[in-house]
C-alpha positions, 0 to 999 in steps of 0.5 A, a space after each residue: 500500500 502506498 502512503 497516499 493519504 494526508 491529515 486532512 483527507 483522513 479528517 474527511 474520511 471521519 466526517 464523511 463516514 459519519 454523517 449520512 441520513 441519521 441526523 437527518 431522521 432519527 431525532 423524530 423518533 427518538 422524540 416519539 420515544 422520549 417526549 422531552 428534548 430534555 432527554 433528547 439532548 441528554 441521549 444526544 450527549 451521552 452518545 457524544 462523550 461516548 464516542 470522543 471516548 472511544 475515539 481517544 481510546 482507539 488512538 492508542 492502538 492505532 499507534 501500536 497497530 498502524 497498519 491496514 483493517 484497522 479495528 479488525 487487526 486491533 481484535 485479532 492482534 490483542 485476543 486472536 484471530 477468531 475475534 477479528 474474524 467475527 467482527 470482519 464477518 459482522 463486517 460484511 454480512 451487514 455492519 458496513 454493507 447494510 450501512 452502504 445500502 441503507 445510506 444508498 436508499 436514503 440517497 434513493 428517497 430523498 432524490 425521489 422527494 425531488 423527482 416525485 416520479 420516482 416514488 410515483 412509478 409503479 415497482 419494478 417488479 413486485 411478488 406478495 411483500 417482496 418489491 423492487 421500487 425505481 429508488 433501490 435501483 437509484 440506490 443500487 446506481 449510487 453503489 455501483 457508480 462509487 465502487 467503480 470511482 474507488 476502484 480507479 484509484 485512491 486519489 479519485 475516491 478521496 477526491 469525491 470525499 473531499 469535496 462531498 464531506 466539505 459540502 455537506 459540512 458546509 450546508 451543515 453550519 448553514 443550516 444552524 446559522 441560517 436557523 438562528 437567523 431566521 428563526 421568529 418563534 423559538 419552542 426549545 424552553 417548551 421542548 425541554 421543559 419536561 425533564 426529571 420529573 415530568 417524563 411523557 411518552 407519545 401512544 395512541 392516546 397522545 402524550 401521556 405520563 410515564 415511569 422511571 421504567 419506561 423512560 429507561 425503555 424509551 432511552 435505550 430506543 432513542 439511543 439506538 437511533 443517535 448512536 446508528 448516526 454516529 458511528 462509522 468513524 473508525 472506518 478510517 483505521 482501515 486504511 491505515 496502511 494508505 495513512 502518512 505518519 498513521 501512528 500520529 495522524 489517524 488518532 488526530 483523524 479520529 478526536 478532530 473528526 469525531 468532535 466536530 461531528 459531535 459537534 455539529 449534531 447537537 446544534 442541529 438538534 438544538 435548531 430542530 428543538 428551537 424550531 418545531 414544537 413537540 408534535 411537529 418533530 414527533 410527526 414529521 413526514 416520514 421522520 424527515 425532521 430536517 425537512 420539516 424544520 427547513 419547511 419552516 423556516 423557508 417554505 417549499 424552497 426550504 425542503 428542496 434545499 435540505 432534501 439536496 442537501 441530503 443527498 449530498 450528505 448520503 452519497 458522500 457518506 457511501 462513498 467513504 464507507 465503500 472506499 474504507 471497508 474493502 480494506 478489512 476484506 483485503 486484510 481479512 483474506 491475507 490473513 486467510 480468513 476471506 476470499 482470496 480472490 480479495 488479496 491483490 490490488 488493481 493496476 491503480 493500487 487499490 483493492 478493485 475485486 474487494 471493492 466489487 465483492 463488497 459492492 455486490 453485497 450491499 446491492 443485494 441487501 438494498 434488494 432484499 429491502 432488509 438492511 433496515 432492520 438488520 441494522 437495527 438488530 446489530 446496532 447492540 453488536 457494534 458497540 459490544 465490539 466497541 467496548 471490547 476493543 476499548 477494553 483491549 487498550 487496558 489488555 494491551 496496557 497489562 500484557 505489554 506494558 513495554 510496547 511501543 506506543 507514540 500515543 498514550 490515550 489522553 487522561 487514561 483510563 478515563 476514557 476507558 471507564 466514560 465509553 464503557 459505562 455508557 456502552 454498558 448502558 445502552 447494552 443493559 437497557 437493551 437486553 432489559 427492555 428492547 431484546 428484539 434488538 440484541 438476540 438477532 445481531 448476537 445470533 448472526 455473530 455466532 453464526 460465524 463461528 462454525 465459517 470460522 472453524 471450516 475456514 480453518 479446518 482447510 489449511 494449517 494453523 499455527 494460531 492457536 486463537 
């Protein structure tokens, strides 16, 4: 791998990663689930410390491992090569090809908001429940048409990241300014006002009181929806390997990106709170809460714009988790734990047939119409790795107190304690209250495990992992 990659192209890979559709949807549930902004904030914070936490954390490892997959080589280096297979399998099933097509559909709706014949147009093809519509195609199109860009070389797909991740930051502080400035009635103090002791929950009866139980319920929901629009940032450790001076730089990468994204989201939540009241963020036109506090501030005008400003946001974001996950597989089948038809680069150095197996799958899962709820069910698998490869900066600290590292995480072990109570938080309400999104995901992990043994069972194993 050629050292391609600078400071800020890896700075932009982190925010291109991040922000996709989430910002500009989830909030709408999470207040239907929460029935206060007070609490909205709250969860849109404890998600924000958690992830800079985890950032500084990851930095450390990044400067022990610095070489390309990234989190995957983290896991397989610390506790074995099984680990690191579970999390690539994960990978690939659905954590980075259910994202790409669930960002490509979200490309797909928002276009078909603009063209309405999109959404107007009979399916493709339909049989009982089971449909292809024209925006999965565009979604499939989107796909394609980056994989194919990422696979003429690094320099033309961090150039399409580049320019998409400072556009769409752009529009991004626009919309927060151009919201302060053009807002004539604020409703934060009314969204916010129900706090500790008045929690509410939107049924069919309205809004309704509810107990300390329930809010815990709704807390642990609405975390599932902040955390799915926050993560993704570490898809710049897998390409460490095309990192300059990648022991100091995708640590910057990870805290700078992270923080300002961070950043962003809350003053994005702060113009929704300001702007819409309670019921218009809760019943916003297919969850579209941007769309609607745009609408408000500028009228009809005020959604086209957001509307491009999504596709922006969502075609940047494909085209960053495209050109970062191929990496893992690559590594994955070096080590011999995926195809190896994945090993050999392209005559423009990258890893062209990874990128096309990767593309592949996503365009199928875009197909099956499933990636949505898939994502929803592993949301508890992403942070469980999460939280073990945090834990493994503690391991490594212990087992090899003598290893180079040119990076210390910064105030350790705080971070390690702040991600790891909130992970364990959001994964202990998860199992209380919302199994239906923990046994699914943990399911599809172990599935791995006999691919794992079967992989192994045909060569020779030296691991003893």
């Amino acid at each position: 791998m050629k050292r391609q990659l600078k400071l800020w192209d890896a700075v932009m890979i982190v925010m291109g990663s991040m922000i996709g559709s989430g910002i500009f949807i989830v909030s709408s549930d999470m207040m239907r689930q929460l029935g206060s902004g007070y609490w909205l904030i709250m969860v849109w914070g404890l998600t924000t410390l958690a992830t800079i936490a985890a950032a500084i954390c990851y930095g450390e490892l990044s400067s022990m491992y610095p070489r390309a997959g990234g989190q995957y080589a983290y896991l397989t280096e610390i506790f074995g090569r099984m680990t690191g297979f579970l999390y690539g399998w994960s990978l690939f099933a659905v954590i980075q090809t259910g994202t790409i097509a669930a960002v490509a559909v979200a490309f797909g709706k928002f276009t078909a908001y603009i063209f309405p014949v999109l959404s107007d147009a009979p399916p493709i093809y339909e049989n009982g429940s089971f449909m292809i519509t024209w925006m999965q195609i565009v979604a499939i199109g989107v796909i394609i048409f980056l994989t194919f860009i990422n696979t003429r070389g690094l320099e033309s797909g961090k150039f399409v990241q580049s320019i998409f991740t400072a556009a769409k930051i752009i529009a991004l502080v626009a919309l927060v300014f151009g919201g302060l400035y053009l807002m004539k009635v604020s409703f934060f103090a009314e969204n916010v006002q129900f706090g500790w002791s008045a929690f509410q929950n939107l049924t069919g009866d309205g809004w309704v009181p509810i107990d300390g139980r329930t809010l815990m319920a709704g807390v642990a929901a609405a975390m599932v929806g902040a955390i799915f629009s926050s993560v993704a940032w570490e898809n710049v450790t897998f390409i460490s390997g095309e990192i300059r001076h990648p022991e100091r730089n995708v640590v910057r990468a990870m805290v700078i990106g992270t923080s300002l994204v961070m950043l962003l989201y809350l003053l994005c939540n702060y113009i929704y709170l300001a702007t819409l009241s309670r019921e218009e963020m809760a019943f916003a036109a297919n969850d579209r809460v941007a769309v609607a506090a745009a609408e408000k501030l500028l009228g009809h005008t005020g959604t086209i714009i957001m509307a491009f400003l999504v596709m922006v946001s969502t075609f940047g974001c494909v085209n960053g988790l495209v050109l970062a996950g191929a990496r893992v597989f690559q590594t994955m089948a070096k080590d011999g734990l995926f195809l190896r038809q994945a090993i050999p680069n392209n005559q423009h150095d990258v890893p062209a047939r990874s990128l096309w197996l990767q593309g592949l799958w996503a365009s199928l899962l875009c197909l099956s119409g499933q990636y949505g709820n898939l994502l929803d069910m592993v949301s508890f698998v992403i942070v469980i790795f999460y939280m073990i490869t945090v834990f493994g900066v503690v391991y490594q600290r212990w087992k090899h107190p003598k290893k180079d590292r040119s990076y210390r995480t910064f105030l350790y072990p705080i971070p390690v304690i702040v991600y790891l109570l909130v992970g364990g938080l959001f994964c202990g309400l998860l199992i209380i209250y919302k199994q239906q999104y923990t046994w699914p995901g943990l399911i599809l992990v172990l599935i791995g495990i006999p691919i794992y043994y079967l992989i192994n069972n045909k060569k020779p194993n030296t691991d003893n992992s």
